[in-house]
N, C-alpha and C positions, 0 to 999 in steps of 0.2 A: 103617421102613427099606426103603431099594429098592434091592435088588441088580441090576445090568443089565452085561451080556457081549453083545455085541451085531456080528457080520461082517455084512455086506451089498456084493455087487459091483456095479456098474455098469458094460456094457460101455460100450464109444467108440461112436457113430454118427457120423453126417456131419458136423454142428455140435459135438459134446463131446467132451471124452477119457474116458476108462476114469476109474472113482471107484471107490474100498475103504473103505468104513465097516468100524472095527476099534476099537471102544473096550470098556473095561471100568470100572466105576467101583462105589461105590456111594458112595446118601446119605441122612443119618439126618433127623431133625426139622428144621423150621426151614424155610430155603429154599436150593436146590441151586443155584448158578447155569451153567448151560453159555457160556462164553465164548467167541468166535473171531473170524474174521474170517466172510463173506455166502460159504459154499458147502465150508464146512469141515466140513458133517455133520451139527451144531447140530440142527434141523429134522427132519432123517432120523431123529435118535435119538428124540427125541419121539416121535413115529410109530409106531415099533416098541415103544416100549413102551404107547400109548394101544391100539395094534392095525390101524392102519390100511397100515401095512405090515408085510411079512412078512421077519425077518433067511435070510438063506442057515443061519447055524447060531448059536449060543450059547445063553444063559439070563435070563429077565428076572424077579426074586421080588420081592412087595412084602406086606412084613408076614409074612413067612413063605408066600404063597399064588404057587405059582408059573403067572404068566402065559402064559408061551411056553420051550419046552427042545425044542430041534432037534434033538437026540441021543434023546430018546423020545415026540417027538411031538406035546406038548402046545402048544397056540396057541389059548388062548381068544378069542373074539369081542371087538371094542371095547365094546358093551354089559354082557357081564358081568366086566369088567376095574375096574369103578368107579373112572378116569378122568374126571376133571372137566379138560377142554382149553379152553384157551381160542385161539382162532386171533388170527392176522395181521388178518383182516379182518373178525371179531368173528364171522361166520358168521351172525348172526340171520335168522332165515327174514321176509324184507322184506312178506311180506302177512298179519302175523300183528302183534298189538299188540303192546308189550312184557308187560303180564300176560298174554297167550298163549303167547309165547316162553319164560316160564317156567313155564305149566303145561302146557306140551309135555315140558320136561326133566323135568318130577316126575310124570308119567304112573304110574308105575310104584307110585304110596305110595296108598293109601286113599283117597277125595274131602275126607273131613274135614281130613286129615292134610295132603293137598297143598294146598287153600286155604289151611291154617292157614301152613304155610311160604312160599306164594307172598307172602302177603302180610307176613310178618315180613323174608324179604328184601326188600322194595320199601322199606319202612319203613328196615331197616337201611344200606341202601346209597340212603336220598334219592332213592326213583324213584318213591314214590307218586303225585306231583302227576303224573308224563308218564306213568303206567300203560299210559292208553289211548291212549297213540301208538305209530305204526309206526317202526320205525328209520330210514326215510329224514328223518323230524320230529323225530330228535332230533340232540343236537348230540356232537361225538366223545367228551368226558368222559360224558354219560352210557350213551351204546351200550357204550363200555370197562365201565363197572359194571354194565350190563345184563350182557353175556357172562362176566363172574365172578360174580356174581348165579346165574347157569343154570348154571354149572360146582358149585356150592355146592350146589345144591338140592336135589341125588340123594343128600349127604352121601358126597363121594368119600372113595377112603384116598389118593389124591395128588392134586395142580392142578398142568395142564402149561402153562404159559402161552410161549407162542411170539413174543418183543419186543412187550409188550404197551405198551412207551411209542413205538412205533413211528410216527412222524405226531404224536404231539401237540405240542403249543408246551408252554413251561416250567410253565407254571400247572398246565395238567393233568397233565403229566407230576407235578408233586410231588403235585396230588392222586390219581394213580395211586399212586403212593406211600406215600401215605398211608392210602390203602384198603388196599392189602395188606398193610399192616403190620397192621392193624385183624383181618385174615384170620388172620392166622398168632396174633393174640393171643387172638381170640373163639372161632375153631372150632379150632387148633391141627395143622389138616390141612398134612401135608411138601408140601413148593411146590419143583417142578422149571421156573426160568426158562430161556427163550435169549432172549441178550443180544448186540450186539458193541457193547455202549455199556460201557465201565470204572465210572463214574460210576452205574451201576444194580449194579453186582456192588456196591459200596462202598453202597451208599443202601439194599440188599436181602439182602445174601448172608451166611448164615454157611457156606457153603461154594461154592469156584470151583473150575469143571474147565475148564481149558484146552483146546480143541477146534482143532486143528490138523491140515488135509489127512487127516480123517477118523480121526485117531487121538487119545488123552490126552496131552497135551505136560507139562500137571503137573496138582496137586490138591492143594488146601489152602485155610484161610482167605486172602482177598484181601489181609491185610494183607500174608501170610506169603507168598503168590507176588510181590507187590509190594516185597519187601523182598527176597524171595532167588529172583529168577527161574533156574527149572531150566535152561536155556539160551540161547544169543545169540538163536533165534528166537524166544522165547517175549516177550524184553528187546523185540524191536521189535513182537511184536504188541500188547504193553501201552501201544510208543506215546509213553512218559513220559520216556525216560530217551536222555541223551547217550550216543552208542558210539562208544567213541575206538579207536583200534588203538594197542596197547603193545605194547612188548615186557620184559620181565621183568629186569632189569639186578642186581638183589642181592637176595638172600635170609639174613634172621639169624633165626630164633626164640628165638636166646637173648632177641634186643632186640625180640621180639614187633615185628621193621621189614622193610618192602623199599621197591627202588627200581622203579620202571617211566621207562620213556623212552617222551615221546609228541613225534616228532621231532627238532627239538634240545633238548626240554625234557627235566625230570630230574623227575619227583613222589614225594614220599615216602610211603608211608603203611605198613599192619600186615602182619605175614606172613601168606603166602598159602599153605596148606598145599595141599597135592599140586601145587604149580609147581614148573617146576626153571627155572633161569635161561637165557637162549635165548628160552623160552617166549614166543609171537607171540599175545595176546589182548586180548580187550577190554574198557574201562576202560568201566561204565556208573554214569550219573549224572544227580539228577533237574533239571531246566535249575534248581530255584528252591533249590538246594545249595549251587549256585556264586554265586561274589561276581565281582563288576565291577566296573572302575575305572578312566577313562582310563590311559592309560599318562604318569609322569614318572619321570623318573629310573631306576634303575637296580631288575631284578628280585630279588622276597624269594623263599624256599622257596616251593615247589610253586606257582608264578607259571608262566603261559605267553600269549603276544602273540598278537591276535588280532586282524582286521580286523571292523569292525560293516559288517555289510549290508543288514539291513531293522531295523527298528524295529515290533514290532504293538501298539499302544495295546491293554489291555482296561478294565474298570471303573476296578480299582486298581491293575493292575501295568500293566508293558511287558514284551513279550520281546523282547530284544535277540537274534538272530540272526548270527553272525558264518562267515568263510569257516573250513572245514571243516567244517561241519556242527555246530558248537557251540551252541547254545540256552541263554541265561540268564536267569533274572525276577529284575524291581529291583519294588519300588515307585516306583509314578508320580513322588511329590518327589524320591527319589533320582536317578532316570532325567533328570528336569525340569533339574535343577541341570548334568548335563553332556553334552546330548543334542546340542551339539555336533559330540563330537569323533568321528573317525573310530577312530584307535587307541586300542586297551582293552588291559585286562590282567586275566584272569581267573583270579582266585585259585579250587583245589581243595581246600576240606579235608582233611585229612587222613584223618579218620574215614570220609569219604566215597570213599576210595580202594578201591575193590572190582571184583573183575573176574571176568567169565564165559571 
């Protein structure tokens, strides 16, 4: 378990503005993931809790042993913090072989002890054969397992790994992936990711801490921020989801129903507790929710008209794009059959009626 409280200020200089790192979190086994967007703090927090920077004030405990508490002084060293970090740019010291680079990390354990480990991790992580090459001769998937390899070695009590599928193309990224899974099921050691990839919090995390302009915007399983994001700006850092402006037209709980207007249009869906009617919010929704359909004839329930404006092919689907900022996925033959026409009509479910 890692408890972290963590303030840190940044005044403005000539080129930046003032920055407030202000988070609190904690996270148990498994893998933590820090979410955000590139300068939201993500990195910072890292940091402070490996030790290479120092917070202005709070508290960082891992496993019960406390790191750094600003209030009575304590701020251990990054060496006795047993921190396994993995960086951005793998960090391997370039004039040292790769089994060098790992019996540099494991200094610290007996000779017998530390051959014996150097070479079970090489074995386990498929680096025996490039051993005695320097990291400029290897190629990105294996310098990545190199640098988790040396994280691993010292047997930390957490791995910080800082968007470690950063740079790679798809293949190695899933076998990034795939090593760490291997990590989290052989040694068991809690794994603190930053990410601003969505798709790695889903592929890695059993817990996401939303990191926004240096503070927690939410925390919970990724299914659970993705299904019930904590606010409007959380809704667009995730990136996924349509955000319609409504405003609130009828309220029943008896009939578990309400209405929203999104223009001239009328949408039905479930009651919304703690709205009152007036209420001016936002209708989100994920584009592959919604249904599509030229427009004929005349419109059914929760139907609204919609001009198409781009078209993006992907493997299997299209997104259909239309004016006000609406986003829809067909499958390819669906899209195929009427890709045609200019005017749609995009049907909302109803169950899919929910709003921030």
């Amino acid at each position: 378990m890692i408890k972290a409280r963590l303030r840190k200020h940044f005044p403005p200089s000539r080129e930046s503005a003032a920055f407030t790192l202000d988070v609190n979190f904690e996270a148990g086994p498994g893998v933590c993931v820090l979410f955000g967007p590139s300068g939201s703090g993500k990195t910072v927090t890292l940091d402070c809790i490996a030790g290479f920077a120092k917070p202005a004030e709070g508290r960082v405990e891992l496993d019960g042993t406390v790191l750094f508490d600003g209030a009575k002084g304590v701020n251990l060293p990054p060496q006795e913090r047993r921190c396994g970090y993995v960086f951005q740019n793998y960090a391997l010291f370039p004039h040292m072989t790769l089994r060098q680079n790992l019996e540099f990390a494991a200094e610290r354990l007996p000779r017998l002890e530390r051959h014996r480990r150097v070479s079970e991790m090489l074995e386990r992580f498929r680096l025996t054969d490039v051993a005695g090459r320097r990291p400029a001769e290897l190629s990105g998937g294996q310098k990545q397992r190199c640098s988790i390899a040396r994280a691993l070695i010292a047997q930390p009590r957490v791995i910080l790994l800082d968007e470690p599928a950063r740079g790679l193309d798809q293949a190695l990224r899933m076998e990034l992936y795939n090593t760490l899974r291997q990590v989290r099921q052989a040694f068991g050691t809690p794994v603190v990711l930053v990410t601003h990839d969505l798709d790695e919090c889903f592929e890695l995390g059993d817990e996401m801490v939303v990191v926004h302009e240096g503070v927690v915007a939410q925390h919970g399983t990724p299914r659970s921020v993705l299904q019930q994001p904590a606010n409007l700006e959380v809704a667009r850092l995730l990136g996924l989801f349509n955000l319609l402006p409504v405003e609130v037209k009828a309220l029943d709980p008896s009939r578990n129903s309400s209405r929203l207007a999104y223009g001239e249009f009328e949408l039905a869906g479930p009651y919304l507790p703690g709205r009152l009617l007036g209420d001016r919010v936002s209708l989100y929704v994920r584009p592959e929710q919604l249904q599509a359909m030229p427009r004929d004839g005349k419109l059914a329930s929760n139907q609204i008209v919609a001009t198409l404006e781009r078209a993006a092919e992907r493997a299997e689907t299209v997104r259909l794009e239309f004016a006000g900022g609406i986003a829809v996925v067909l499958q390819r033959s669906e899209y195929e059959r009427h890709k045609h026409s200019r005017d749609w009509v995009i049907g909302v479910p109803e169950q899919y009626v929910r709003v921030i």
